[in-house]
C-alpha positions as CSV (number, residue, x, y, z in Angstrom):
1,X,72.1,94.7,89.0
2,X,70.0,96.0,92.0
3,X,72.2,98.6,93.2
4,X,72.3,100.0,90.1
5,X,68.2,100.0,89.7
6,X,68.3,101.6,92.9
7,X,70.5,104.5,92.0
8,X,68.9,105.0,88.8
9,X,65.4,105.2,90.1
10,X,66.4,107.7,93.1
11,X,67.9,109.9,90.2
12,X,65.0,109.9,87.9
13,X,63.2,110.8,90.8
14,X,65.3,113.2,92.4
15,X,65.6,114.8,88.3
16,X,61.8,114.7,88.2
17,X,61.4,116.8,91.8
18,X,63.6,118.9,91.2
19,X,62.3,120.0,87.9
20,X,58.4,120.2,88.7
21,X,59.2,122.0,91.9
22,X,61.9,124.1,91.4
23,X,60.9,125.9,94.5
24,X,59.7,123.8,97.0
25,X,61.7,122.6,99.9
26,X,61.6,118.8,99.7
27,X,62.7,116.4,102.6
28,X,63.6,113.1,100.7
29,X,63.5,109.2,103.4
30,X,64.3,106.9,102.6
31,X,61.6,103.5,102.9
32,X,62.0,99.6,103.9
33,X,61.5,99.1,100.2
34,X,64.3,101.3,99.3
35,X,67.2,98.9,100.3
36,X,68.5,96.0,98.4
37,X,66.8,93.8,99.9
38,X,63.4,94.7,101.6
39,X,63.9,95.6,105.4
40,X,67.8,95.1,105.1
41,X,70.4,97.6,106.2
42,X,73.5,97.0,107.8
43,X,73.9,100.4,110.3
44,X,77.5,99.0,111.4
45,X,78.9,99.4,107.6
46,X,80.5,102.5,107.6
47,X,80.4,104.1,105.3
48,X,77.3,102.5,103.8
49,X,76.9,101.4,100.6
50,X,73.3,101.6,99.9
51,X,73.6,105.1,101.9
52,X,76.2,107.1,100.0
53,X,74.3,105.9,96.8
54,X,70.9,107.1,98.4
55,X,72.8,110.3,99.1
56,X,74.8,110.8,96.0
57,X,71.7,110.5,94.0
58,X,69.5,112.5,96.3
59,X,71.9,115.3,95.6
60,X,70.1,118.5,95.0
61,X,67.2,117.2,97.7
62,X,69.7,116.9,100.3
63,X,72.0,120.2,101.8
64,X,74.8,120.2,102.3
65,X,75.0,120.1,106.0
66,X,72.5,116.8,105.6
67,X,74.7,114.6,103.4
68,X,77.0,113.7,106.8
69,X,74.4,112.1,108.8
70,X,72.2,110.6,105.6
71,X,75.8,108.9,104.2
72,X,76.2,107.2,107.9
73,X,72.4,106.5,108.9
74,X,69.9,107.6,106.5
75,X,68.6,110.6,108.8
76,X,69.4,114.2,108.7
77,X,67.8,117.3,111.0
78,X,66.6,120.5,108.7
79,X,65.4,123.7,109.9
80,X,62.2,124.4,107.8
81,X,61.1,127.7,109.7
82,X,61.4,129.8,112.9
83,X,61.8,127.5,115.9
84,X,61.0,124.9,113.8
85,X,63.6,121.7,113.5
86,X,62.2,118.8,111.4
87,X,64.0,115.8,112.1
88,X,63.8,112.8,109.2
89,X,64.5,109.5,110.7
90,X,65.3,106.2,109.2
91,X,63.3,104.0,111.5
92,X,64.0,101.0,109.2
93,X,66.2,99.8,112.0
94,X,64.0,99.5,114.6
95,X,61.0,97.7,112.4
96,X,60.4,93.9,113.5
97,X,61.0,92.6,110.4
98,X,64.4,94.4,110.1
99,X,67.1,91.4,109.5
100,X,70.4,93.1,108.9
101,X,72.4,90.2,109.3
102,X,70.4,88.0,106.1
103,X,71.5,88.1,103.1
């Protein structure tokens, strides 16, 4: 099952991060790769599938005030110091080899 070697392998890594850098503020993306299907990802499912997984799993990573915008399109805004607003896109959409519609 592919989901569920996707969910696994974002919570081994998410476990892993977590524990060698307890203190570190880490911004998690996701890639093209990370999707069931390379370069596939529906934006007009809502929710998402592939996305709450991503999000339940990145749990930890993720605040709280992140998880709305990472369940619905894979990006989330975090401020990481004064002034400073990083913003973490999922450009998987707007790749050319981006075929939401295949399956």
């Amino acid at each position: 099952n592919p989901v569920a070697m996707i969910g696994k392998v974002l919570t081994d890594v998410s476990k892993s991060i977590l524990r060698e850098y307890p203190d570190t503020s880490i911004v998690p993306v996701l890639g093209n790769n990370d999707a069931f299907l390379d370069y596939r990802l529906t934006i007009e499912e809502v929710p998402n599938a592939l996305l709450e997984l991503a999000a339940d799993k990145l749990e930890g990573l993720l605040r709280d005030g992140e998880m709305e915008t990472f369940r619905t399109g894979g990006y989330y805004s975090r401020n990481v110091g004064p002034n400073i607003l990083l913003i973490a896109l999922n450009t998987l959409i707007y790749s050319s080899n981006h075929s939401p519609d295949e399956t």
